[in-house]
C-alpha positions in Angstrom: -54.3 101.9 2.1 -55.3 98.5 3.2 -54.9 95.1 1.6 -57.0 94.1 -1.4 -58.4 91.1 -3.5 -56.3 89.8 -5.5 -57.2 88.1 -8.9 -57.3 84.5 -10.2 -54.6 85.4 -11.7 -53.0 86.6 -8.4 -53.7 83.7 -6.6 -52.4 81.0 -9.3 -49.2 82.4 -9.2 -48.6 82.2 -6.0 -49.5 78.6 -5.7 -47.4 78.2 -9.0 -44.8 79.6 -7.6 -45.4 77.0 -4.3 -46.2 74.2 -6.5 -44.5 74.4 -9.9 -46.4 73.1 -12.5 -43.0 71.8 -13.8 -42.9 69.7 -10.9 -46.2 67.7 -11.6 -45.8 63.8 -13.0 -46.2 63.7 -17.1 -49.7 62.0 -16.5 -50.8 64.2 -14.6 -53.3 67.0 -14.9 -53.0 70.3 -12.6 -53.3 74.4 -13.1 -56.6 76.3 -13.6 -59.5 73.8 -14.9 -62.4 76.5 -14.9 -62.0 80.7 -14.5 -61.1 83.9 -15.4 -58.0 84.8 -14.3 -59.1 88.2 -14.4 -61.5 87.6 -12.0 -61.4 89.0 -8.4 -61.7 86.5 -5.3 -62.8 87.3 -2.6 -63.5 83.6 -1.0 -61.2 80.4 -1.4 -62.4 77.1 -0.4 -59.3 74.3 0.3 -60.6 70.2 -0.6 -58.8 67.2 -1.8 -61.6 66.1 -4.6 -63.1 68.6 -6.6 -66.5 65.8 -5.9 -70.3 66.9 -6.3 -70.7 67.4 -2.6 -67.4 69.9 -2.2 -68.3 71.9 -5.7 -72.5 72.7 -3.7 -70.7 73.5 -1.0 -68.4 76.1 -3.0 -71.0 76.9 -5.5 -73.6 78.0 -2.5 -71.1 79.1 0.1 -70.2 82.1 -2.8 -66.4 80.8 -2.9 -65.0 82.3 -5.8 -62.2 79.8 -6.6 -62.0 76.5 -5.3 -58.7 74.7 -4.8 -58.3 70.8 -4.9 -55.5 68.5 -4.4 -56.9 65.7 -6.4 -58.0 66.6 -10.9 -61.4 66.8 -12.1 -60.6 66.0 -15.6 -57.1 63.7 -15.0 -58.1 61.5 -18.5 -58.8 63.2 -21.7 -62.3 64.2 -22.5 -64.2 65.4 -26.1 -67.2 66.0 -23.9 -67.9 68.2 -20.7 -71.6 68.3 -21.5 -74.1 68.1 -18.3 -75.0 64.6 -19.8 -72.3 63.3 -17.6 -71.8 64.3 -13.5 -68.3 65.7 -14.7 -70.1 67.9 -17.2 -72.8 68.7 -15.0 -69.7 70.0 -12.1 -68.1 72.2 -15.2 -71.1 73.5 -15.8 -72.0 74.9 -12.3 -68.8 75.7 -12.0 -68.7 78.2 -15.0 -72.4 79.2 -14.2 -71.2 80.0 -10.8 -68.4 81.8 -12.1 -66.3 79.3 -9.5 -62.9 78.9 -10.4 -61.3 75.5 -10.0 -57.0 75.5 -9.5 -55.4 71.7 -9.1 -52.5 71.2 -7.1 -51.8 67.6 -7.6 -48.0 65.6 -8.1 -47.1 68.9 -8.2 -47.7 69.4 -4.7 -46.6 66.2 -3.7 -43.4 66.2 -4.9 -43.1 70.1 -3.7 -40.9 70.7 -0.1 -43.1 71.8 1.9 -45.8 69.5 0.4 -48.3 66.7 0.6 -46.2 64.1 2.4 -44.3 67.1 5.0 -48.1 68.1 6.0 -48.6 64.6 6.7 -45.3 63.8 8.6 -45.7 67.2 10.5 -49.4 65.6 11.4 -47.9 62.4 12.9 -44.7 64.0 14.7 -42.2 62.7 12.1 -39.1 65.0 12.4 -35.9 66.1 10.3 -37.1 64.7 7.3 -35.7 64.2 3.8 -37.4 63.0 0.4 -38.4 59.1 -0.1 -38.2 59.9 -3.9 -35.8 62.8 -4.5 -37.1 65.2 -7.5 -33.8 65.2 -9.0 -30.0 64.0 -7.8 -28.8 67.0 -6.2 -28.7 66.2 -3.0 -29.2 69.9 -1.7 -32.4 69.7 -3.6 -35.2 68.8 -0.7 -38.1 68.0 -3.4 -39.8 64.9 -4.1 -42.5 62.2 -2.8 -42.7 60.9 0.3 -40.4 62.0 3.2 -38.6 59.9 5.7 -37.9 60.7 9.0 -37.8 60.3 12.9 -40.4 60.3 15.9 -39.1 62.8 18.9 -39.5 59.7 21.4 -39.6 55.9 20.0 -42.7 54.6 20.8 -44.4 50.9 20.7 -46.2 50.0 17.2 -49.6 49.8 18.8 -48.8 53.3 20.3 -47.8 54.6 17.2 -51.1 53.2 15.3 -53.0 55.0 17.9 -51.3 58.2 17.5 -51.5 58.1 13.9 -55.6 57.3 14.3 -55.5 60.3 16.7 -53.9 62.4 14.2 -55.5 62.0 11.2 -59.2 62.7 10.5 -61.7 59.7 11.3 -63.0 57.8 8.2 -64.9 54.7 7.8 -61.9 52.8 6.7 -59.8 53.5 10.0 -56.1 53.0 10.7 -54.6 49.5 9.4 -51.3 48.3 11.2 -49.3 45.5 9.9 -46.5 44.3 12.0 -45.7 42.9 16.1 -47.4 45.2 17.9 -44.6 45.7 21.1 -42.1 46.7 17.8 -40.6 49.8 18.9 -40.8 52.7 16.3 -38.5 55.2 16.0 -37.9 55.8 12.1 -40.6 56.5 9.7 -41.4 57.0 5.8 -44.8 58.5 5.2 -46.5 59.0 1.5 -49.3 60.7 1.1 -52.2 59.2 -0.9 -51.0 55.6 -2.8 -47.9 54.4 -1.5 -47.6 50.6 -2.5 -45.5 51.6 -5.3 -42.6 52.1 -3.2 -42.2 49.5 -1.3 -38.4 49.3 -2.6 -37.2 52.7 -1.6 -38.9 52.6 1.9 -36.8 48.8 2.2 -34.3 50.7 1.1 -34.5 53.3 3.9 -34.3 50.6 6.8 -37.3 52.4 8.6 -39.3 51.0 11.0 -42.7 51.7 9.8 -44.6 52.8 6.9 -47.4 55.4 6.8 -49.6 55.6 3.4 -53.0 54.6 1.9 -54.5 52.4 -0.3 -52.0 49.2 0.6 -53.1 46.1 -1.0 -53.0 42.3 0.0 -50.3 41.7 -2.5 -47.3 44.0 -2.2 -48.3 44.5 1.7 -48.1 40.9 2.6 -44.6 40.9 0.2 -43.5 43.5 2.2 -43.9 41.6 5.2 -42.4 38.5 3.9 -38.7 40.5 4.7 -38.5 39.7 8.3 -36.7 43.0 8.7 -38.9 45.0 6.4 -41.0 47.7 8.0 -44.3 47.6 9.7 -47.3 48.9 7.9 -49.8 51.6 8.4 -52.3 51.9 5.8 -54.7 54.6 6.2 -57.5 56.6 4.1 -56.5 58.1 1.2 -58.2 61.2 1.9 -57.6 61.4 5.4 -53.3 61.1 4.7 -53.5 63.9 2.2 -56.5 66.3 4.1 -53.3 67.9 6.3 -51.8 69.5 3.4 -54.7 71.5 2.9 -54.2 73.7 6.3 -50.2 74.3 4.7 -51.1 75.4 1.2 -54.2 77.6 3.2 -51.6 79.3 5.4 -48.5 79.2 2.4 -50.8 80.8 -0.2 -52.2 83.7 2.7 -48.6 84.2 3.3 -47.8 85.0 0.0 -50.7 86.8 -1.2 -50.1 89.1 2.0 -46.5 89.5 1.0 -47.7 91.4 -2.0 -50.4 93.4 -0.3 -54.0 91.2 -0.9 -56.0 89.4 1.5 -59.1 86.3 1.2 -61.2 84.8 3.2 -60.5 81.3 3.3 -61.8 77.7 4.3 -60.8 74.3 4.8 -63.3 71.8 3.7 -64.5 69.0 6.3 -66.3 67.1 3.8 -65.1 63.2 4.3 -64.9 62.8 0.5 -63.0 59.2 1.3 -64.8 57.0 -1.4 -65.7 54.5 1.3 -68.8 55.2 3.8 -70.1 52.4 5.0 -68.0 49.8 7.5 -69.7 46.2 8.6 
């Protein structure tokens, strides 16, 4: 007997079991949004923001459940009528009978996760957690990873490998730092990664891969003459890897227990900024 669909069901425990809810930050906002977890899927479609543009293409490319890195509803809401373009995307969502599953924080602080798909992407090896998920050090979880390049490579080779690497957006690859600095240790985050500033200090690295770096804290961090160099990226473009890991992670598990999907990986450049002058 060959393999068969599996459920909504089917499919949310398996990426629960790859991305523990338990794992998510307390304000955040992951798991099933809209479904039946009774319902059979056929078709997944894998985005980072559950946007207008990548719910039409799941709504009219028949994808039964849709799975995003980044929440629809991360704030509370007492409304989800279509008065408001969240509304209207519940709506066609339920009208659609399209599922929605979040794997947010949860996924980021998962091993493999958001920040290993993004190290993998830009030849960072032997990594370990920037933030460890708990103090066991045996325990491999947690944002951000830090680790080395196979060959050490010039700053301005670096920046052009991690341009290369990474999907092209309208925002581009920033670098920060002397451009003939030779590179050889790394920390990457993927998605916001001003907060930690501290840690990746911390971890005496010679360069810093994230998004979303302001003029603040970035020129602060420069102001250490032996602080890292910067790399500041698009946020979707440092988190878009991970999509091709949970794709093949969840395929492996549903096959383990005997269903198969068809699945995609959406190309939709859903950065927020479109326009460069």
């Amino acid at each position: 007997m060959g393999a068969v669909n599996p459920t909504v069901g089917d499919v949310v425990a398996v990426l629960d079991r790859l991305y523990d809810p338990a794992w998510a930050e307390s304000w955040d906002a992951v798991g099933l949004v809209t479904g039946d977890p009774e319902q059979p899927v056929r078709r997944i479609l894998f985005a980072v923001d559950p946007m207008r543009s990548v719910v039409d293409e799941a709504v009219s490319g028949d994808f039964d459940l849709l799975v995003t890195h980044h929440p629809l509803l991360l704030r509370g809401v007492h409304s989800v009528a279509r008065t408001t373009p969240k509304g209207r995307v519940v709506h066609d969502l339920i009208k659609s009978n399209t599922a929605l599953h979040v794997c947010h924080t949860n996924a980021d602080n998962a091993n493999p996760g958001v920040s290993d798909a993004l190290a993998a992407t830009l030849g960072v090896q032997d990594t370990r957690p920037l933030k460890p998920l708990t103090s066991d050090p045996m325990d491999t979880r947690g944002g951000g990873r830090v680790g080395v390049l196979q060959e050490p490579m010039s700053l301005t080779d670096f920046g052009r490998l991690v341009a290369g690497n990474l999907p092209p957006t309208e925002h581009g690859v920033r670098v920060s730092g002397d451009p003939d600095r030779t590179i050889s240790t790394v920390a990457v985050v993927g998605g916001a990664g001003d907060s930690e500033f501290d840690r990746v200090r911390a971890a005496g690295v010679d360069a810093y891969v994230t998004a979303d770096l302001r003029h603040h804290p970035a020129t602060e961090a420069r102001a250490y003459d032996e602080g890292p160099a910067l790399i500041d990226v698009a946020h979707w473009a440092s988190e878009w890897p991970w999509l091709l890991d949970a794709e093949r992670l969840l395929l492996e598990g549903l096959a383990e227990q005997g269903s198969t999907v068809d699945t995609h990986i959406s190309t939709l450049r859903t950065d927020a900024w479109n326009l460069r002058l």
